[in-house]
C-alpha positions in Angstrom: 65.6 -9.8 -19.3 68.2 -12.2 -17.3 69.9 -14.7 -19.4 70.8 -17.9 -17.7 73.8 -20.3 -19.3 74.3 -23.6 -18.2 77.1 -26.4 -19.5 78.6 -26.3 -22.4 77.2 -23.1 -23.2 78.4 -21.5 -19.8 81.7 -22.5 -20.7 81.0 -20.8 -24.2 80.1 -17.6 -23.0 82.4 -17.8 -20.2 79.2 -16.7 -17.6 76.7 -18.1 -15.9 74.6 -15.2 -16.6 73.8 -11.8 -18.1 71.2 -9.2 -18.3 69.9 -7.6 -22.0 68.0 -4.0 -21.8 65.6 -4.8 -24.1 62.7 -2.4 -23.9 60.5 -4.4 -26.4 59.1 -8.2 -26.4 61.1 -10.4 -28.6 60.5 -13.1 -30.7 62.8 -16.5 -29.9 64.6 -15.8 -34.0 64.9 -12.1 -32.2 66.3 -13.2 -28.9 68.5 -15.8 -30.7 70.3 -12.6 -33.1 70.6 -10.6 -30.1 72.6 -14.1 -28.0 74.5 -14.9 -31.3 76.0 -11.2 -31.6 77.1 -11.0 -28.1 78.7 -15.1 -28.6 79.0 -16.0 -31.8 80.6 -19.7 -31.1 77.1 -20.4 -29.8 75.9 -20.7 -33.4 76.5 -24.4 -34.1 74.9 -25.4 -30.9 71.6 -23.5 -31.8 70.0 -26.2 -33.1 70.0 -28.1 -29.8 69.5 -25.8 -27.2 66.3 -25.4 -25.5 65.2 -22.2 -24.4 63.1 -21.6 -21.2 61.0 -18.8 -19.8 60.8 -17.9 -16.3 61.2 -21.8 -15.6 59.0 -23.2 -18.2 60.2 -24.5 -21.7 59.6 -22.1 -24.3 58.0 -22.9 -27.9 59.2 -21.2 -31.5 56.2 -18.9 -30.9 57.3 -17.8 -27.0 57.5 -13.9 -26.7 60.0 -13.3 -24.1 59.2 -10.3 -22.0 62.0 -7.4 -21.0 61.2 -9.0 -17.1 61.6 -12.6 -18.4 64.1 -14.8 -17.0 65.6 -16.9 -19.9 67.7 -20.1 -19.8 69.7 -21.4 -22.3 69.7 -25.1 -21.9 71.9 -27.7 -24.0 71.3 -31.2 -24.3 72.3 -33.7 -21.2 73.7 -36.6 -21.7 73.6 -39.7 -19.2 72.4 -42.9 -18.5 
């Protein structure tokens, strides 16, 4: 699975991307320990981050697939 990072949490992670072997479907509480032990200073934006699968927004009960393409998305300000 591809993990996309945009805004703040690109400049988290440092990356704009990054690629988990994970041979096994994953819940989103699964996918989040697996995120959270590779980037830690991701925990406190948790809360508001939205994830999406392969370019739809995902739900609490999403299975993300090892082919899934997974974007972390934070909130976005304007006006």
């Amino acid at each position: 699975m591809t993990l996309l990072y945009f805004a703040q949490v690109r400049r988290i992670t440092a990356l704009a991307s990054e690629s988990f072997n994970m041979g096994t479907p994953l819940t989103s509480d699964e996918l989040w320990q697996h995120v959270l032990q590779r980037h830690p200073d991701l925990a406190l934006l948790r809360p508001a981050i939205r994830l999406a699968r392969n370019g739809a927004f995902a739900s609490a009960e999403t299975v993300f697939n090892p082919g899934d393409e997974i974007a972390l998305i934070p909130p976005v300000s304007g006006g």
